[in-house]
LUMVEXVO-412554 format. One record per residue (C-alpha): residue in one letter; chain; x, y, z. Coordinates in nm, 2 decimals. Example, Ala and Ser with C-alpha at 12.3 -4.5 7.8 and 13.67 -1.06 7.14 Angstrom:
 code unit      x      y      z
    a    A   1.23  -0.45   0.78
    s    A   1.37  -0.11   0.71
This chain:
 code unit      x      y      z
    x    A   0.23  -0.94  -2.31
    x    A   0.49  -1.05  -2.07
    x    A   0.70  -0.86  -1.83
    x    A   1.00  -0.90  -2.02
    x    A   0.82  -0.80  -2.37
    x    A   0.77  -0.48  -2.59
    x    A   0.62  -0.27  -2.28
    x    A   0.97  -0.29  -2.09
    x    A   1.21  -0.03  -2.19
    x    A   1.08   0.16  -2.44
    x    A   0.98   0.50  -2.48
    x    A   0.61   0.56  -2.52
    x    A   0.36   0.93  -2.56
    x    A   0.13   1.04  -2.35
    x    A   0.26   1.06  -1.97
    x    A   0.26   1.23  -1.68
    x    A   0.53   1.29  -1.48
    x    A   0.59   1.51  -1.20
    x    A   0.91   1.57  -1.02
    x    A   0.86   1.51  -0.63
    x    A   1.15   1.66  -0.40
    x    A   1.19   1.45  -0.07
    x    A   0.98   1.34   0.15
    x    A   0.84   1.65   0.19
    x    A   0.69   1.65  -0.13
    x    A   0.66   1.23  -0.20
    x    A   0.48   1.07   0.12
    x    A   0.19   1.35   0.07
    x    A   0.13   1.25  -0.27
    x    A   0.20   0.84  -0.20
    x    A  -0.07   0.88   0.12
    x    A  -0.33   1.02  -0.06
    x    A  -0.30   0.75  -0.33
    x    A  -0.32   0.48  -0.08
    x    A  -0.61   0.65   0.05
    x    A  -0.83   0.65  -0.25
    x    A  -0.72   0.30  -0.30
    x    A  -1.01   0.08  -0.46
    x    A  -0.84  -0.27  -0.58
    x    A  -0.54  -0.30  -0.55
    x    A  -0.15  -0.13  -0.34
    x    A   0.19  -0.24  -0.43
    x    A   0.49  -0.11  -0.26
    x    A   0.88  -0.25  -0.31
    x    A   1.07  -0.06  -0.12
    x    A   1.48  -0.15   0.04
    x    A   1.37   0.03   0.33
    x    A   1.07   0.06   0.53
    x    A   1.21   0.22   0.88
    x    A   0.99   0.17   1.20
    x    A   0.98   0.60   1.28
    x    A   0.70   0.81   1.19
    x    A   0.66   0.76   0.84
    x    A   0.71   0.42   0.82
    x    A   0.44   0.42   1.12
    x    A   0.18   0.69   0.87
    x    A   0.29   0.51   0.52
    x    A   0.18   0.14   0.73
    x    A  -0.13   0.30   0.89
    x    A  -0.24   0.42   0.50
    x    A  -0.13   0.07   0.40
    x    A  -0.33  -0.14   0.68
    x    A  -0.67   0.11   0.64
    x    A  -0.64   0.00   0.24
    x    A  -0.61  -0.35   0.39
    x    A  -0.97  -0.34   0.62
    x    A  -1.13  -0.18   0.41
    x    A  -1.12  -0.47   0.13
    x    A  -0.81  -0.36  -0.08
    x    A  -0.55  -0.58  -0.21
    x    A  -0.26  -0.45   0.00
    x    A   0.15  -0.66  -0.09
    x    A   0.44  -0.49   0.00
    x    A   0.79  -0.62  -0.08
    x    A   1.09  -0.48   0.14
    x    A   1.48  -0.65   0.09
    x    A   1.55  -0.87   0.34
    x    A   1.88  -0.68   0.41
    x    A   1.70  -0.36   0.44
    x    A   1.37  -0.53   0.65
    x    A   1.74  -0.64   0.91
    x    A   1.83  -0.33   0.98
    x    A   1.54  -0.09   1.00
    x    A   1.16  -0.31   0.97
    x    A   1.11  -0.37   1.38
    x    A   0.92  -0.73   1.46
    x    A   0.67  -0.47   1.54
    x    A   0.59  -0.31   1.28
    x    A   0.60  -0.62   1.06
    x    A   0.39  -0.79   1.28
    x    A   0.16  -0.49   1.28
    x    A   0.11  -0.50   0.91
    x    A   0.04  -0.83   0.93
    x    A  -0.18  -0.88   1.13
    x    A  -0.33  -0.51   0.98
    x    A  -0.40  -0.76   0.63
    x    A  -0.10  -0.65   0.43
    x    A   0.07  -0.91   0.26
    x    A   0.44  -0.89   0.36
    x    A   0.71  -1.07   0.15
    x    A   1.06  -1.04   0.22
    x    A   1.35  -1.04  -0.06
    x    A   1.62  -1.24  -0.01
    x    A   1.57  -1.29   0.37
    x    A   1.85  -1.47   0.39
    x    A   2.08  -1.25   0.55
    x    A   2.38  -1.37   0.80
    x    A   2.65  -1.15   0.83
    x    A   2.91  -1.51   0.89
    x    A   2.75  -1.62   0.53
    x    A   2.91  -1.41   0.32
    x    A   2.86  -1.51  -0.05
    x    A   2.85  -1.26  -0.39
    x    A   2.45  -1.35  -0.44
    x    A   2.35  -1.21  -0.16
    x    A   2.45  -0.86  -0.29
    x    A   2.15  -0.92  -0.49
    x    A   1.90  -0.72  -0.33
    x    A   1.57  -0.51  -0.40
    x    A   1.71  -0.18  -0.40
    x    A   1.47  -0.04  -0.61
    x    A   1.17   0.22  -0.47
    x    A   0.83   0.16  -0.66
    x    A   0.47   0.22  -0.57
    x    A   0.18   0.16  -0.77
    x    A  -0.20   0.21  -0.69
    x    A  -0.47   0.04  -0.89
    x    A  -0.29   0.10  -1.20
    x    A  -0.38   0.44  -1.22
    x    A  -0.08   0.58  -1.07
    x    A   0.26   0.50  -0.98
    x    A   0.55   0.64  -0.77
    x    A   0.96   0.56  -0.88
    x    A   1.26   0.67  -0.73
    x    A   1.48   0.68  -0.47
    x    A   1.29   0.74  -0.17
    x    A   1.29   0.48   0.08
    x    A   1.00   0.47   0.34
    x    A   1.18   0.64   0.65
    x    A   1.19   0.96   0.78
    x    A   1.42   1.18   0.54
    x    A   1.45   1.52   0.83
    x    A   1.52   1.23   1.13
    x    A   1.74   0.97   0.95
    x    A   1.98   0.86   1.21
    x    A   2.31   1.02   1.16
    x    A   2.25   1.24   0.93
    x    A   2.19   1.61   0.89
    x    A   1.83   1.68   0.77
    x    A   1.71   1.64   0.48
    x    A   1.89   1.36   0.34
    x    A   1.86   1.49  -0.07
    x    A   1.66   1.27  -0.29
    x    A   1.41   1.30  -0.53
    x    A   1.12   1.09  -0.73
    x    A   0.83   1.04  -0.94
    x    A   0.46   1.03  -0.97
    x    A   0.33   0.90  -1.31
    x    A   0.02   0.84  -1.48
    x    A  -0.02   0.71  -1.89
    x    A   0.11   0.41  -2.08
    x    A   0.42   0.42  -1.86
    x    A   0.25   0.27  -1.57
    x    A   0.19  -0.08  -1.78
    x    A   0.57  -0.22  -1.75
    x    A   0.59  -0.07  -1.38
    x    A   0.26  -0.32  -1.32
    x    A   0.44  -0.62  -1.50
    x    A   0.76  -0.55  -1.34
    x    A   0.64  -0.56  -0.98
    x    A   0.42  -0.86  -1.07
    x    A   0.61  -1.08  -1.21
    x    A   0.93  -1.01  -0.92
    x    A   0.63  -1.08  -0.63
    x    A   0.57  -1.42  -0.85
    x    A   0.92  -1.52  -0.81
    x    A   0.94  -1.44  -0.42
    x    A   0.62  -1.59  -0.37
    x    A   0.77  -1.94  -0.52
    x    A   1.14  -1.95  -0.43
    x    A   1.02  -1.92  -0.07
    x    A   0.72  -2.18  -0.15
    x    A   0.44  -2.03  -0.09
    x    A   0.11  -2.06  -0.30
    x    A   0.08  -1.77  -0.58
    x    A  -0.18  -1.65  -0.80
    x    A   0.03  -1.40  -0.93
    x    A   0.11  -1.49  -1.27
    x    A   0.49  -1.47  -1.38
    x    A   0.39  -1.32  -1.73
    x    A   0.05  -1.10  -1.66
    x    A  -0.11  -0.98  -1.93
    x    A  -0.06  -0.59  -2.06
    x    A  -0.32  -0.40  -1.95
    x    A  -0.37  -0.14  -2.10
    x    A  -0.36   0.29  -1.98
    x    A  -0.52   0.57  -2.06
    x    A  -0.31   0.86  -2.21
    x    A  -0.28   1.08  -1.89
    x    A  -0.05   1.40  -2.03
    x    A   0.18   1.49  -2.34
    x    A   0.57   1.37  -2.17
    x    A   0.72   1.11  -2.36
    x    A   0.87   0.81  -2.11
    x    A   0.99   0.49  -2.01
    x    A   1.04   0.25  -1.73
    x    A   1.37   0.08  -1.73
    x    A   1.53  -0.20  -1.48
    x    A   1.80  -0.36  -1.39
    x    A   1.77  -0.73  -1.30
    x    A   2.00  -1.03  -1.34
    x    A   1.87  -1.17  -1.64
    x    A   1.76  -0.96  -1.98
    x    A   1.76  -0.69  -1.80
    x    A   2.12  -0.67  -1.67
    x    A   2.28  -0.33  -1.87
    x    A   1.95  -0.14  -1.96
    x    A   2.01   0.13  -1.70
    x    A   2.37   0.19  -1.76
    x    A   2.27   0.16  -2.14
    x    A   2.05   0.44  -2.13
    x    A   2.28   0.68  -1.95
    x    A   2.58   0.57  -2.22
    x    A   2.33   0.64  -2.48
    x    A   2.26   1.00  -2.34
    x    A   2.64   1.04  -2.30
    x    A   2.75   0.97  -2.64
    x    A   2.51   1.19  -2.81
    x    A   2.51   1.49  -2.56
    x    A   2.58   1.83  -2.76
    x    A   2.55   2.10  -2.51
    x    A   2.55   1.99  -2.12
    x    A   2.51   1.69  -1.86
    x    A   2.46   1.74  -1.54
    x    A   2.46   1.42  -1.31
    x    A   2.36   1.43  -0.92
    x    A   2.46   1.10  -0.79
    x    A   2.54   0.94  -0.39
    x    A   2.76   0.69  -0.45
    x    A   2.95   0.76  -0.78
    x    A   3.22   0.47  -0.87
    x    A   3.17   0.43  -1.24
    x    A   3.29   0.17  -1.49
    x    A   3.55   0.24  -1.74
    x    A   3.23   0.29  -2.08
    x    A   3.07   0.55  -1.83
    x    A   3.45   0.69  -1.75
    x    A   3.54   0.71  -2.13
    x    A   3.18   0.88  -2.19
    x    A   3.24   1.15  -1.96
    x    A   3.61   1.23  -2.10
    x    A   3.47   1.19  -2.48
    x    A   3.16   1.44  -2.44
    x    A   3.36   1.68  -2.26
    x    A   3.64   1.67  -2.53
    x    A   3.38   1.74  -2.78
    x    A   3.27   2.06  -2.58
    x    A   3.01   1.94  -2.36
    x    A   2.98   2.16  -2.03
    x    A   2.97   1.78  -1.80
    x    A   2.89   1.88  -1.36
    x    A   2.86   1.60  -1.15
    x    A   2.71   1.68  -0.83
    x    A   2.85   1.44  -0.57
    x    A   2.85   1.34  -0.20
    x    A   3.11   1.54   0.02
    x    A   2.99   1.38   0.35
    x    A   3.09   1.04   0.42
    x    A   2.87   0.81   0.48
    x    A   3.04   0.46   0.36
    x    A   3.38   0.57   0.38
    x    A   3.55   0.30   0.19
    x    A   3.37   0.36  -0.11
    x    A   3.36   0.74  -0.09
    x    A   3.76   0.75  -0.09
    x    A   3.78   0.52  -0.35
    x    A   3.58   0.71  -0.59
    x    A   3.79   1.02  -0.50
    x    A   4.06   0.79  -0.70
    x    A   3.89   0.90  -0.99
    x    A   3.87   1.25  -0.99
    x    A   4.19   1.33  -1.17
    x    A   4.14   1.25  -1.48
    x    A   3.79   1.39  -1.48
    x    A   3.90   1.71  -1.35
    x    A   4.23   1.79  -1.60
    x    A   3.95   1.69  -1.87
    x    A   3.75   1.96  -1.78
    x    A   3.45   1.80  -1.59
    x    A   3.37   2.01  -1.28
    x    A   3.26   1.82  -1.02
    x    A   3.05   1.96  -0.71
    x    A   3.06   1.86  -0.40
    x    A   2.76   1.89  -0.19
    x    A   2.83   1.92   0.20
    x    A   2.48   2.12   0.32
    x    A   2.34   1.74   0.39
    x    A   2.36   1.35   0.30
    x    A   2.29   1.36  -0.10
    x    A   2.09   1.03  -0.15
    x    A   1.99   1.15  -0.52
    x    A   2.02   0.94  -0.83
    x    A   1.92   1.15  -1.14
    x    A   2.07   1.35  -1.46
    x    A   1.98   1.58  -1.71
    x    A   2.12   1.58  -2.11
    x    A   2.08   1.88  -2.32
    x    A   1.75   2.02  -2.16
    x    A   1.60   1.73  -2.30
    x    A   1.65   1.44  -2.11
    x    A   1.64   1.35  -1.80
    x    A   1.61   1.02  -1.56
    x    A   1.50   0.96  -1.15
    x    A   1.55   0.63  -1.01
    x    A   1.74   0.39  -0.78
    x    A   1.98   0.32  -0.94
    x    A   2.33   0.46  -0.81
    x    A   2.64   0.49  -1.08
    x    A   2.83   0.22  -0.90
    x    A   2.88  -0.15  -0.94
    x    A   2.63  -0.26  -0.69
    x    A   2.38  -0.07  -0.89
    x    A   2.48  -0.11  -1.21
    x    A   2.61  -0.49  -1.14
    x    A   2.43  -0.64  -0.89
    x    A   2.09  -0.47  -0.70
    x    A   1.75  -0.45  -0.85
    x    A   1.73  -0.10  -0.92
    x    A   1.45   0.11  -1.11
    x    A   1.48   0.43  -1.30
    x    A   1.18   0.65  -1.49
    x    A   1.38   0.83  -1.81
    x    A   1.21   1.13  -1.95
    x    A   1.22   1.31  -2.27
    x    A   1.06   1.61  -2.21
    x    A   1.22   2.02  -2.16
    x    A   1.01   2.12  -1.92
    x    A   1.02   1.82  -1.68
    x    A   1.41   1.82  -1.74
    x    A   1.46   2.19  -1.68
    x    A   1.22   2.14  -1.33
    x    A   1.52   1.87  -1.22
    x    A   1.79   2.09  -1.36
    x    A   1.68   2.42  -1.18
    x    A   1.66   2.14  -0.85
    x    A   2.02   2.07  -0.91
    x    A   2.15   2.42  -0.99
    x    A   2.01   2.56  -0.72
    x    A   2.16   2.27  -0.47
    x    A   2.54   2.35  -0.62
    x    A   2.45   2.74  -0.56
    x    A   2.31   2.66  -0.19
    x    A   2.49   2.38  -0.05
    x    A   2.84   2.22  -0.33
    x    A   3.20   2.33  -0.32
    x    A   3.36   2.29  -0.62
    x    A   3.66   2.06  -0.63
    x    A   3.95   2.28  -0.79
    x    A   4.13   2.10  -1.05
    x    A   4.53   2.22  -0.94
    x    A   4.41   2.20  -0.56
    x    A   4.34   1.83  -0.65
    x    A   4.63   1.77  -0.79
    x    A   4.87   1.94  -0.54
    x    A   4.62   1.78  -0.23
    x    A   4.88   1.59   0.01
    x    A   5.05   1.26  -0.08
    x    A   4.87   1.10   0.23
    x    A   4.54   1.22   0.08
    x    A   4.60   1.05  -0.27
    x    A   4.74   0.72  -0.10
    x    A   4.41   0.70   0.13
    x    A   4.22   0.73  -0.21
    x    A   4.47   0.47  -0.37
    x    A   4.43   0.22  -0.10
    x    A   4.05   0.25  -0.06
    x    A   4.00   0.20  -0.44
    x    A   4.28  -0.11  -0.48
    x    A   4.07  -0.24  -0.12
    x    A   3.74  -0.24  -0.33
    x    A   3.87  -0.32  -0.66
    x    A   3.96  -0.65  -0.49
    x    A   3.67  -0.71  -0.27
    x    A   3.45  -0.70  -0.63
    x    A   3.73  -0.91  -0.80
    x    A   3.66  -1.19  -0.53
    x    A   3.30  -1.14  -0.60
    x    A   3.36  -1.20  -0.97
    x    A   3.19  -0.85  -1.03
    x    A   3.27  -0.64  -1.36
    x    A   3.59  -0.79  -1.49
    x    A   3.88  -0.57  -1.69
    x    A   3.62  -0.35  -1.78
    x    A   3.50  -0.21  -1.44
    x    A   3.83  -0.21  -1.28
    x    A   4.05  -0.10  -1.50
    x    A   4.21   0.20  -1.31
    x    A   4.16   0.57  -1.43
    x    A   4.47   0.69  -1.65
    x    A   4.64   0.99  -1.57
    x    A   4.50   0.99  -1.23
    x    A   4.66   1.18  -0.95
């Protein structure tokens, strides 16, 4: 079945999924799957840093290699600028691993809105046996330059029927790097289903977001999980910037007594965009979503939880370069015990390391505060506009917002 068939986006039985916390808990797991390695690694990753795990994740990688395995790793080419050294490319090169770049064609004097198009998602599988998805790049998460260890994040390992759309997936994108940078490919652009072995009783999908039929499914599934939410949502996010649908979902579920947390980023990290999201906390706040703000270290997660019930892990950010533009991956659950293991995560992080963000305080914060937010939001709001990036929809300022 091709990669854009029945297998993509849809919910199927018979999964398992377990909930990785940082690096602590992910490169352990992801080693020892390259490790047993018989046919086949693939790894897509934005980042793959030249410290010491990028250094142990390319020595698993290159031993796979030697000893006969089919080892191809795709990192962004914007990612791969900053942080993959000529050495350690050339190391895994010349170690067997077949490197491809995405988008290599990066120059900061060439500024155009496609080449905001990049591979931002974070997915690993091994033989089709097992898979990893999330938001976990490959670089040290307790020495990330600049920030205050551990950088937050979180991510899945999954076995079952789940694993057949991650294969496609990450076949048929290597296909289309492989000939848009002409080189010779065997990889077929629509490989056939193959099929997997029930692995566990969670019920799951894989869902991406691409620029073609893929473009809304992420955001679609979080609007869908919105809009029939009874009890709670809780949302963890780094770089929160939603779109007037999410905006109105928020506002509706809590107006129809939903207890709705966001768990967001109080460091700064890209300033621009974290003061212009703060241009959107008013008229969350007077509608009675709290919102969090966690300051104990750099949040980098990307996950939710609706109801007990559901709950998601991924790449993708609630923000237009996520939700607009990047590649980006996410692994949605329905299951109450994998969901409560995320939502205990998150409670726990607002009880150890968020301040909450007092709805009067906001509102009485000084004038220069709220015209910093202002101008940072107008400043981005135009830079997209340029881009052609979300129309009316996106943009359309926050009402009531002070």
């Amino acid at each position: 079945m091709p990669s854009g068939g029945l297998a993509m986006n849809r919910y199927t039985a018979g999964n398992s999924v377990t909930l990785l916390r940082n690096g602590a808990e992910y490169f352990p797991l992801l080693l020892e799957a390259i490790g047993l390695a018989e046919r086949e690694v693939w790894l897509e990753t934005y980042i793959f840093a030249d410290d010491e795990t990028g250094n142990r994740v390319a020595d698993a990688l290159i031993a796979a290699a030697q000893r006969g395995v089919t080892v191809r790793v795709l990192v962004d080419g914007w990612g791969a600028r900053h942080y993959l050294t000529r050495t350690l490319e050339r190391r895994l090169i010349e170690g067997g691993v077949d490197l491809l770049k995405y988008r290599p064609e990066v120059h900061p004097w060439h500024f155009r809105s496609h080449r905001l198009r990049r591979l931002h998602r974070k997915v690993c599988h091994v033989d089709g046996r097992v898979a990893f998805v999330g938001g976990i790049n490959v670089i040290d998460d307790m020495n990330t330059p600049g920030h205050t260890p551990p950088r937050v994040d979180f991510a899945v390992c999954v076995r079952g029927p789940v694993l057949v759309p991650i294969m496609q997936t990450m076949q048929r994108v290597w296909a289309i790097v492989e000939v848009t940078q002409l080189r010779n490919s065997d990889v077929p652009f629509f490989p056939d289903e193959e099929p997997a072995e029930n692995a566990g009783t969670q019920v799951a999908k894989f869902t991406i977001r691409d620029n073609l039929r893929h473009r809304r499914d992420i955001e679609r599934a979080y609007l869908a999980a919105l809009r029939t939410a009874r009890d709670e949502i809780v949302i963890a996010n780094a770089y929160f910037f939603p779109g007037m649908r999410f905006r109105r979902a928020l506002l509706r579920a809590a107006a129809r007594g939903v207890k709705v947390t966001l768990l967001l980023q109080a460091r700064v990290e890209f300033r621009l965009l974290h003061y212009a999201s703060r241009a959107l906390y008013g008229p969350l706040l007077a509608a009675g979503v709290a919102i969090q703000e966690y300051y104990r270290s750099f949040l980098h997660a990307k996950v939710a939880v609706v109801d007990g019930q559901w709950a998601t892990v991924g790449s993708s950010n609630i923000d237009p370069y996520s939700f607009l533009m990047a590649r980006e991956a996410n692994v949605f659950v329905r299951d109450p015990v994998f969901a409560k293991g995320l939502q205990d995560e998150l409670a726990k992080m607002i009880a150890d390391g968020a301040r909450p963000v007092p709805p009067q305080g906001w509102v009485e914060r000084s004038q220069a505060a709220k015209a910093l937010s202002w101008l940072a939001y107008g400043v981005v709001r135009a830079a997209m506009g340029m881009l052609r990036y979300g129309g009316d929809e996106w943009w359309k300022g926050p009402q009531g917002a002070k």
